[in-house]
GUMI-48286 format. One record per residue (C-alpha): residue number from 0; residue in three letters; x, y, z. Coordinates in Angstrom, 3 decimals, always signed. Each point is the difference from the previous one (the first is absolute). Layout:
<pts>
+------+------+----------+----------+----------+
: resi : resn :       px :       py :       pz :
+------+------+----------+----------+----------+
:  NUM :  Ala :        X :        Y :        Z :
...
+------+------+----------+----------+----------+
</pts>
This chain:
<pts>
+------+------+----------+----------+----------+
: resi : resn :       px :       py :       pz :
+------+------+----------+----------+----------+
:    0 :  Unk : +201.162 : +103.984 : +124.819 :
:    1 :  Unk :   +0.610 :   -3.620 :   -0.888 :
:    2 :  Unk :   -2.349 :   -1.941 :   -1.903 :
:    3 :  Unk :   -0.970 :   -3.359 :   +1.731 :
:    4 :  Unk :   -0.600 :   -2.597 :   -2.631 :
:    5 :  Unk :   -2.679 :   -1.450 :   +2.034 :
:    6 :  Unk :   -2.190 :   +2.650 :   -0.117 :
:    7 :  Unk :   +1.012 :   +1.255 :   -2.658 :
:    8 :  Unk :   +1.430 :   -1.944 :   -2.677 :
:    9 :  Unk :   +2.167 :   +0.755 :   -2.483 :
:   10 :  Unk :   -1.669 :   -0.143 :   -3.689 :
:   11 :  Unk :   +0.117 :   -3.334 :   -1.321 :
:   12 :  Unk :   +1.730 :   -0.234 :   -3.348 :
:   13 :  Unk :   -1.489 :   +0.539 :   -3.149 :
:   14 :  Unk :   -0.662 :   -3.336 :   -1.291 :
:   15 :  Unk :   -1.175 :   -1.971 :   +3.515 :
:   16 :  Unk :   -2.472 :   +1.150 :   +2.589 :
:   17 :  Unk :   +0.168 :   -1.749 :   +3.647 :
:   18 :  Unk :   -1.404 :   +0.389 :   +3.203 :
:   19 :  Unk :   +3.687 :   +0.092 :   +1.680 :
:   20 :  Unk :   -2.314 :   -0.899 :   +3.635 :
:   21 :  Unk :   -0.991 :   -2.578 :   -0.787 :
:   22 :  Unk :   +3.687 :   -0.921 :   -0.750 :
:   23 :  Unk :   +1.375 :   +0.874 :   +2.609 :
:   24 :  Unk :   -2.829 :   -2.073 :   +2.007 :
:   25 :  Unk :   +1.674 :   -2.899 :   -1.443 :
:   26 :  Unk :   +3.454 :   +0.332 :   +0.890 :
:   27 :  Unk :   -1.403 :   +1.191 :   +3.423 :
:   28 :  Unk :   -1.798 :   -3.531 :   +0.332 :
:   29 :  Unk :   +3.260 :   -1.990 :   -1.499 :
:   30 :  Unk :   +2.260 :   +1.888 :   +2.780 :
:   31 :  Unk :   -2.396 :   -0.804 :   +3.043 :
:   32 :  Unk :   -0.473 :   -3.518 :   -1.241 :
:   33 :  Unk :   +3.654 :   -0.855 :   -0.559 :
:   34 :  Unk :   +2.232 :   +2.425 :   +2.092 :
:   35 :  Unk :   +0.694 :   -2.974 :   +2.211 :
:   36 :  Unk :   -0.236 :   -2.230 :   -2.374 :
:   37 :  Unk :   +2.795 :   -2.425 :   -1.647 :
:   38 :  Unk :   +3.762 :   +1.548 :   -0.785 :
:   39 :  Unk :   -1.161 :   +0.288 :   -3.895 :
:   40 :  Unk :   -3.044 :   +1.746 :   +1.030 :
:   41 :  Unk :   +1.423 :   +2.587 :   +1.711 :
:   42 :  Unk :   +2.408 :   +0.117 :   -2.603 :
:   43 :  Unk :   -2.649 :   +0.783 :   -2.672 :
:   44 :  Unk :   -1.593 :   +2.268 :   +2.774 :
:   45 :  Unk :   +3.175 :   +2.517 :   -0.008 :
:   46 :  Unk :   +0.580 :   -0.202 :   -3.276 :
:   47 :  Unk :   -3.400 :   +1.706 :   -0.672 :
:   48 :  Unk :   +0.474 :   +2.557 :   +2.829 :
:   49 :  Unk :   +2.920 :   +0.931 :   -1.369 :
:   50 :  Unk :   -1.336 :   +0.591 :   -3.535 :
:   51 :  Unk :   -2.815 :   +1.851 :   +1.605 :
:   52 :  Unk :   +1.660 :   +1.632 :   +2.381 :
:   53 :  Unk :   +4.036 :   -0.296 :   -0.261 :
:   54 :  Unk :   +2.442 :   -0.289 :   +2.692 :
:   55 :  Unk :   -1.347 :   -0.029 :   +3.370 :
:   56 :  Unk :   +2.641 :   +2.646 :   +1.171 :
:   57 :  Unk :   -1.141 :   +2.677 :   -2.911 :
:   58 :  Unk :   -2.620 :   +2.254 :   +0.248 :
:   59 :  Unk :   -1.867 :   +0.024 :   -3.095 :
:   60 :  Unk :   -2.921 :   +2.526 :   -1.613 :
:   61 :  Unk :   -3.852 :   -1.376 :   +0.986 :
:   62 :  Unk :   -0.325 :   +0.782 :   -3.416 :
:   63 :  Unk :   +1.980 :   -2.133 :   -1.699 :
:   64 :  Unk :   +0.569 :   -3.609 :   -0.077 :
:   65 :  Unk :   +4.164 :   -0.657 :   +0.373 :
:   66 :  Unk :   -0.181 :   -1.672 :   -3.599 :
:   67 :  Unk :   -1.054 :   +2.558 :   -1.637 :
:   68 :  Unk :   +3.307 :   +1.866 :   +0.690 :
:   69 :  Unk :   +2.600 :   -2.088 :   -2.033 :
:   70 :  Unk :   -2.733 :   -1.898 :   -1.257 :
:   71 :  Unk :   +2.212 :   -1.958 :   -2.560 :
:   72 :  Unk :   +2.162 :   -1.505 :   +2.458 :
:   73 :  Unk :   -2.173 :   -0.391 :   +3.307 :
:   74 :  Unk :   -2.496 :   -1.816 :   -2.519 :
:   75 :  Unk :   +2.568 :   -2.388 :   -0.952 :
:   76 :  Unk :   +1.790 :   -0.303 :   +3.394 :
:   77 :  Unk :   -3.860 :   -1.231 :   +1.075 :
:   78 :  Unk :   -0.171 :   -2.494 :   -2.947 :
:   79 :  Unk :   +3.869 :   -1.206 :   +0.678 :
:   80 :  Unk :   -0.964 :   -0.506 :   +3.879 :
:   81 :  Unk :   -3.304 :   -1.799 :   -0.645 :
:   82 :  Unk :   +1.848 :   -2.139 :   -1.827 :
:   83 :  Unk :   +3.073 :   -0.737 :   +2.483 :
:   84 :  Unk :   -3.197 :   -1.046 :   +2.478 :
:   85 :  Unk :   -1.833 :   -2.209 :   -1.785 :
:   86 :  Unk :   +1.055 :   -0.326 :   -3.723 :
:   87 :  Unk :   -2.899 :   +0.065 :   -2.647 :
:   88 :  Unk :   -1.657 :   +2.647 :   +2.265 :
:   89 :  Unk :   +0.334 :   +3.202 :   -1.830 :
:   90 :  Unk :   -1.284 :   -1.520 :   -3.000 :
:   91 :  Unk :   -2.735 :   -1.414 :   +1.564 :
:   92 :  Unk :   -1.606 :   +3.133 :   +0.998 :
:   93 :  Unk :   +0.775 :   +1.921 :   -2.262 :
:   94 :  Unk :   -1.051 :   -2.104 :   -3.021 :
:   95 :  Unk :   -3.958 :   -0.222 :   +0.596 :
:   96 :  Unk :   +0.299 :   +4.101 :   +0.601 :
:   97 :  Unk :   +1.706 :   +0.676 :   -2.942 :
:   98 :  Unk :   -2.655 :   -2.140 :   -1.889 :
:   99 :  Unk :   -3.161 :   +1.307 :   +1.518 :
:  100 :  Unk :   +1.018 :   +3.980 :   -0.495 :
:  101 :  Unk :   +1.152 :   -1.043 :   -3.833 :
:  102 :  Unk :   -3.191 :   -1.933 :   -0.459 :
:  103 :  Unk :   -1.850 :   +3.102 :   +1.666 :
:  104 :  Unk :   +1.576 :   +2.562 :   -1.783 :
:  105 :  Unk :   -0.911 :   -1.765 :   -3.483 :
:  106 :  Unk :   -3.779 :   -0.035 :   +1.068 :
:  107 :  Unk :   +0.138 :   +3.796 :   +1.136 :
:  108 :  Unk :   +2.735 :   +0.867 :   -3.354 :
:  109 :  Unk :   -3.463 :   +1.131 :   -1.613 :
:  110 :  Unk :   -1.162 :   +2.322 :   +2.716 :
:  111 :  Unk :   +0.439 :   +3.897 :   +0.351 :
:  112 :  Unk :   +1.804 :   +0.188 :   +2.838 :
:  113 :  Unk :   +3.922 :   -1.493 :   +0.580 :
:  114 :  Unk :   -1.207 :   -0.912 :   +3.477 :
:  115 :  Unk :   -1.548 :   -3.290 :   +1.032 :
:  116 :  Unk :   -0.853 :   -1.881 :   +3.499 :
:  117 :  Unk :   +1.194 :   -3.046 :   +0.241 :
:  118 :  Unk :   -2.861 :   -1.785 :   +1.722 :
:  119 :  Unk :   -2.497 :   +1.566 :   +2.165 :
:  120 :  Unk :   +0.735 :   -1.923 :   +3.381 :
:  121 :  Unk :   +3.488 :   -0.333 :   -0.484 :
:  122 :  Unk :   +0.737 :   -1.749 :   +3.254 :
:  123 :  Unk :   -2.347 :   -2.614 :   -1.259 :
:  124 :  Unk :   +1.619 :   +0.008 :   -3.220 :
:  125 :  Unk :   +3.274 :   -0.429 :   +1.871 :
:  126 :  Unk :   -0.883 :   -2.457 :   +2.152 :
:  127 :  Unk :   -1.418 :   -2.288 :   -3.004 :
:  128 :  Unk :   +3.248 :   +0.403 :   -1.538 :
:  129 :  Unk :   +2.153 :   -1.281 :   +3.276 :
:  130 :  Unk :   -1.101 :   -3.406 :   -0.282 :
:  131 :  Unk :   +1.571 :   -0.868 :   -3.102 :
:  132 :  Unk :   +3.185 :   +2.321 :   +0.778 :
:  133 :  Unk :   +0.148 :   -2.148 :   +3.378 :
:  134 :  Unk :   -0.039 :   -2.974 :   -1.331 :
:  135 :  Unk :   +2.389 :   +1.050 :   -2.860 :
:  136 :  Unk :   +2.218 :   +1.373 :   +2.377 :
:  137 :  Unk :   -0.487 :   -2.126 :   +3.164 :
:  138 :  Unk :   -0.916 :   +2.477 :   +2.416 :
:  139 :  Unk :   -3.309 :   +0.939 :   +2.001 :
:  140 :  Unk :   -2.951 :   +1.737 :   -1.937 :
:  141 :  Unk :   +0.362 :   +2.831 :   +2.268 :
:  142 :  Unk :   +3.848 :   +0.958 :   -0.516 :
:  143 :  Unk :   -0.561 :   -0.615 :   -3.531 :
:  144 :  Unk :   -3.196 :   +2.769 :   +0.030 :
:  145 :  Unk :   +2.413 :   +2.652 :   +1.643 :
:  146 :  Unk :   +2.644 :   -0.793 :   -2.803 :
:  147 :  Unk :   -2.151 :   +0.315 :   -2.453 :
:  148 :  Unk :   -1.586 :   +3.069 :   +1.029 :
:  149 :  Unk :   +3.594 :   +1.256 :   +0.902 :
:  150 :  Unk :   +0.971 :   -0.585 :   -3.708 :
:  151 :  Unk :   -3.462 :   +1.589 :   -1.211 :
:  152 :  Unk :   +0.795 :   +3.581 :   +2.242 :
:  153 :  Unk :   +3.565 :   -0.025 :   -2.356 :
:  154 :  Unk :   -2.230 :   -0.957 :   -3.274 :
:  155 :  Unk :   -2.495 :   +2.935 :   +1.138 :
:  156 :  Unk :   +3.134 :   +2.191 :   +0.709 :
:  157 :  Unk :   +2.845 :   -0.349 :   -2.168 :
:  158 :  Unk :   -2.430 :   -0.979 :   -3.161 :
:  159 :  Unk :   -0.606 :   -3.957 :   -0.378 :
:  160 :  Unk :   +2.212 :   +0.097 :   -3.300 :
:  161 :  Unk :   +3.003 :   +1.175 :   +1.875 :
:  162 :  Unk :   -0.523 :   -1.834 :   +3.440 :
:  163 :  Unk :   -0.795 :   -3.088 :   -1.950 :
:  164 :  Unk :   +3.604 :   +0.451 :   -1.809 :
:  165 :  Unk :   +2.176 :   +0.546 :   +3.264 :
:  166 :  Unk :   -1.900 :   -2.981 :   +1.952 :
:  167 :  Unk :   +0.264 :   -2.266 :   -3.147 :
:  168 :  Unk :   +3.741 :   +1.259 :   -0.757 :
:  169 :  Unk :   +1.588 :   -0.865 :   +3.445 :
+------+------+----------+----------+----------+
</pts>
C-alpha cells in the first residue's frame, strides 16, 4: 500500500521539524489566488507544481515530492527557472530561510535533540516573512508565501544545508 504524504508524512529530516500542512496550505492559497493571474504569475505557479509535483504527464509516488528524486538537479533547475522569470527571485526567498533555520539552529545547537521546529504557527511565520520577500522581489505577498513555503518543504526534505547549496548554486 502506498503511503499518502498527507496523511501520513514522511519523517522530516533530522535537523528541521515542519508542519508540511500548513505548507502546502500556502502554495494551495498562492495557486487559487494567481492561477489566472498575470503571464509571470502563472509562470512562478508551474514552476512550483512542477517541483512539487513534476511533469503533468508522469505519474508520481503520493509519497514523495518529484524533487526529492534527482534532488541535485530538479533543485537547481527550480532556482535556474525562478530566475529566467523574474531575476533576483531565487535569492530572495531563499535568503531570509536560510537565515532564520541558521539563526535557529544556533539557539537549539545546545539542546539534546538534533531536531527543532521552526516556529510554532508556521503559516504565520511565513506569511510575516512574504512581505519583505515581495517587496524584494516585486511580486504579491501571497505568491511569495507559497514560494517560500515551497522552498521550506525542500529545506525540511533534502536537509536545509544541502537545499540551501543547490538553490544558492544555480
Amino acid at each position: 500500500m502506498t503511503q499518502d504524504r498527507r496523511s501520513n508524512p514522511r519523517p522530516p529530516s533530522p535537523s528541521l521539524s515542519v508542519d508540511e500542512e500548513a505548507l502546502r496550505g500556502c502554495v494551495l492559497a498562492a495557486y487559487h489566488r494567481h492561477r489566472r493571474g498575470e503571464d509571470f504569475e502563472r509562470a512562478i505557479l508551474e514552476i512550483v507544481r512542477r517541483f512539487l509535483s513534476g511533469p503533468s504527464d508522469k505519474s508520481g509516488s503520493p509519497s514523495k515530492y518529484w524533487f526529492e528524486t534527482d534532488s541535485e538537479i530538479r533543485t537547481r533547475r527550480f532556482a535556474r527557472e525562478l530566475e529566467h522569470v523574474r531575476p533576483g527571485l531565487s535569492k530572495a526567498v531563499v535568503t531570509p530561510l536560510a537565515v532564520a533555520v541558521e539563526e535557529r539552529a544556533r539557539t537549539e545547537a545546545s539542546s539534546a535533540s538534533n531536531r527543532y521546529e521552526l516556529a510554532p504557527n508556521l503559516a504565520l511565520w511565513i506569511g510575516s516573512l512574504a512581505g519583505a520577500v515581495a517587496v524584494h522581489a516585486k511580486i504579491d505577498e501571497t505568491l511569495a508565501a507559497g514560494l517560500l513555503a515551497t522552498v521550506l518543504l525542500a529545506f525540511a526534505r533534502l536537509g536545509p544545508e544541502e537545499a540551501k547549496g543547490w538553490l544558492f548554486e544555480a
